[in-house]
C-alpha positions as CSV (number, residue, x, y, z in Angstrom):
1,X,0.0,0.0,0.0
2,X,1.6,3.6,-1.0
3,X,0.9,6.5,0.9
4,X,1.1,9.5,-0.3
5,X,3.1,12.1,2.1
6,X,3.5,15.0,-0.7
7,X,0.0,16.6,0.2
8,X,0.6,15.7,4.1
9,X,3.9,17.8,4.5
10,X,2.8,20.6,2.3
11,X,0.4,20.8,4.2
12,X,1.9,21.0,7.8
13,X,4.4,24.2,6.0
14,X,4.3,26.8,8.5
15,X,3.3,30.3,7.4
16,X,6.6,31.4,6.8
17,X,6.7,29.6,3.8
18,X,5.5,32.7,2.0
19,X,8.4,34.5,3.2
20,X,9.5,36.7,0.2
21,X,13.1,38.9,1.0
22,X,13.4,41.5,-0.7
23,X,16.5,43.6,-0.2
24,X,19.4,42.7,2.3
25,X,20.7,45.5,5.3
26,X,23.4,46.7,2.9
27,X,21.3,47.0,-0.5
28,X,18.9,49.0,1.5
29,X,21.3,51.3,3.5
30,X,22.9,51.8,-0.7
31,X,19.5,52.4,-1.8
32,X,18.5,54.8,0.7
33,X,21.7,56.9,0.4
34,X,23.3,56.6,-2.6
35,X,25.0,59.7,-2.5
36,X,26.8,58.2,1.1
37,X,30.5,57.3,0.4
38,X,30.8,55.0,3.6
39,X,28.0,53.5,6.6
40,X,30.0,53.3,10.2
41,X,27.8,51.3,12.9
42,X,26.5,52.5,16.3
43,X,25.1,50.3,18.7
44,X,23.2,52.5,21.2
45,X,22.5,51.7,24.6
46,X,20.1,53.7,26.2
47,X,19.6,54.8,29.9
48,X,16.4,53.7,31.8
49,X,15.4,58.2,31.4
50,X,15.3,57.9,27.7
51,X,13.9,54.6,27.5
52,X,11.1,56.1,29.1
53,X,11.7,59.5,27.1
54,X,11.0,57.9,23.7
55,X,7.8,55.6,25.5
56,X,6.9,59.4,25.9
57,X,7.0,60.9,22.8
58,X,6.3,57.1,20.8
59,X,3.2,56.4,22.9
60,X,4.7,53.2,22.9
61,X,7.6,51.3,24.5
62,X,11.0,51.3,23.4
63,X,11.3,47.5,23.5
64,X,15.2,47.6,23.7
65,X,17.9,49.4,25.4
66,X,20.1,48.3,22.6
67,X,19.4,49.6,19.0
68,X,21.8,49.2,15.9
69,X,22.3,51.9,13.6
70,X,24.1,52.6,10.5
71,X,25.5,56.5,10.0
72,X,25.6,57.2,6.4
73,X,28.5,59.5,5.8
74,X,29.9,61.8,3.1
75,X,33.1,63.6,3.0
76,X,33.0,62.2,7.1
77,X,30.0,64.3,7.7
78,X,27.3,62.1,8.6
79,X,24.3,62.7,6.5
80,X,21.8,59.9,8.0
81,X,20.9,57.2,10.0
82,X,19.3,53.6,8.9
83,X,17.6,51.4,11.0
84,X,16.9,47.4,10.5
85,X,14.0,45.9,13.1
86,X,11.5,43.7,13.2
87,X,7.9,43.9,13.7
88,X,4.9,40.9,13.9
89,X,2.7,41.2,11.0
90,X,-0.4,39.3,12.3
91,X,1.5,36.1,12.9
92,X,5.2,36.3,10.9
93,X,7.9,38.7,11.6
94,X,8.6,41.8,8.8
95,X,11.6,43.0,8.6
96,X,12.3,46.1,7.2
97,X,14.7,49.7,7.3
98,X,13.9,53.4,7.9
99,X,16.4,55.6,6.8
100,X,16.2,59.3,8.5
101,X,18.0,62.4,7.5
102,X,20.3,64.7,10.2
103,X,16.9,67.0,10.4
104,X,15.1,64.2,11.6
105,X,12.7,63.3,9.0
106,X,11.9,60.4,7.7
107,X,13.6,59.4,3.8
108,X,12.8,56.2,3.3
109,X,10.8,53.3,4.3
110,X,11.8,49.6,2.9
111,X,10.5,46.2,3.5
112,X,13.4,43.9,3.4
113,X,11.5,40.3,4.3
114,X,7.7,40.0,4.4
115,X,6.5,36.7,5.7
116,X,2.7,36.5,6.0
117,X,0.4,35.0,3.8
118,X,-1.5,38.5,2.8
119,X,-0.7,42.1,3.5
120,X,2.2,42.1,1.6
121,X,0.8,45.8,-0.4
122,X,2.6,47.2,2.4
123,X,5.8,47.0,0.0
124,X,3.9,48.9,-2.3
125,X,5.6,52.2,-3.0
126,X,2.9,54.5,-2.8
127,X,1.8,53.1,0.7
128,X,5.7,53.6,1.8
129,X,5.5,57.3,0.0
130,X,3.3,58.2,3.2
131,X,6.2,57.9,5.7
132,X,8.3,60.5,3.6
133,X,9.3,63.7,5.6
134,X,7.7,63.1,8.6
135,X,9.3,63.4,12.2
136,X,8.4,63.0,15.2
137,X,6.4,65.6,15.8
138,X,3.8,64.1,13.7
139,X,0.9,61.6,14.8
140,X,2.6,58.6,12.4
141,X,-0.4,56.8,12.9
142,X,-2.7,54.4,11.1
143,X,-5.8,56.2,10.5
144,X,-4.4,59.5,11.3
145,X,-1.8,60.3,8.8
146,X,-1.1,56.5,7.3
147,X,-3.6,55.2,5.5
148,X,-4.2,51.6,6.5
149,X,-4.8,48.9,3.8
150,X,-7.7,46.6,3.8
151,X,-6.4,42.9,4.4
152,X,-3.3,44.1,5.8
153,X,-4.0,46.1,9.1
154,X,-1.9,44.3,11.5
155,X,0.7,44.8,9.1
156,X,0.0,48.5,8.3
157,X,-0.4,49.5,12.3
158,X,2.8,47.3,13.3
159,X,5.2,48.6,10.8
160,X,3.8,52.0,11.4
161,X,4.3,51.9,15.3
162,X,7.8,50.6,14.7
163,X,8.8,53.6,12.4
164,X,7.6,55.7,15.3
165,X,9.1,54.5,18.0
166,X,12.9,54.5,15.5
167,X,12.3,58.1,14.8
168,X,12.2,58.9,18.7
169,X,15.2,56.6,19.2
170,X,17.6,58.0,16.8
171,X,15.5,61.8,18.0
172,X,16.9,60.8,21.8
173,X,20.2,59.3,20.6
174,X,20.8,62.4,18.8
175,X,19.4,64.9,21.7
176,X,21.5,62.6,24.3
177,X,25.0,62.8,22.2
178,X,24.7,59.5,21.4
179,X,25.2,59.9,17.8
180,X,26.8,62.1,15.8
């Protein structure tokens, strides 16, 4: 008697399996700065104050003490940071890179891995377009000033908190002389 296995394992796949990546760290730190002639690294560690400084002015935690982040340079003058994290989409991690200029304003959004099943518009260049410019001092909310997309809500609110709470990190760093 032969049993056939093929459909039972594809079925038993985990989620993941639609896991697309996209761009790597390095392509996206290149794509949002091209004009950068080097990237140096910066691993902030914050202090308990501006942990709760950037819960503050987030309206959401700051879920690490410890935050990576490229400085793109030119001429050894930094002109921006870029930031790689990781946010749940409903089930599935998304990984993906906010670049932000010296003025504090957001350049560029990228999805670098998206691994749930739907939602994946999020990639979508006109829904990134909405990040463009904005600092901290706006809302940066889904509903508010993102527009969320139908079928994809975890994955719009998630990403959008996340991008939030990176512009008050690097805002802190920065007001804290942690970066230059």
């Amino acid at each position: 008697m032969r049993v056939e296995v093929l459909p039972i394992i594809l079925g038993a796949l985990p989620v993941s399996a639609w896991a697309v990546d996209y761009l790597s760290a390095s392509e996206a730190e290149a794509l949002m700065f091209p004009q950068a002639d080097e990237f140096a690294s910066a691993n902030l560690r914050l202090d308990s104050s501006q942990m709760q400084e950037i819960g503050k002015r987030a309206g959401i935690p700051a879920r690490s003490e410890k935050w990576g982040v490229r400085i793109a340079r030119r001429a050894d003058a930094p002109i921006g940071y870029v930031v790689v994290d990781n946010v749940i989409g409903k089930f599935e991690l998304i990984t993906y890179a906010v670049s932000v200029g010296i003025d504090g304003a957001i350049r560029q959004i990228e999805i670098l891995s998206y691994r749930e099943s739907h939602g994946g518009e999020i990639r979508l260049p006109a829904w990134r377009k909405q990040f463009l410019g904005k600092t901290s001092a706006g809302p940066l909310r889904v509903g508010d000033d993102i527009a969320n997309i139908s079928g994809a809500t975890l994955s719009c609110t998630h990403v959008t908190d996340g991008v939030r709470r990176i512009v008050a990190v690097l805002q802190v760093a920065r007001e804290g002389g942690l970066l230059s």
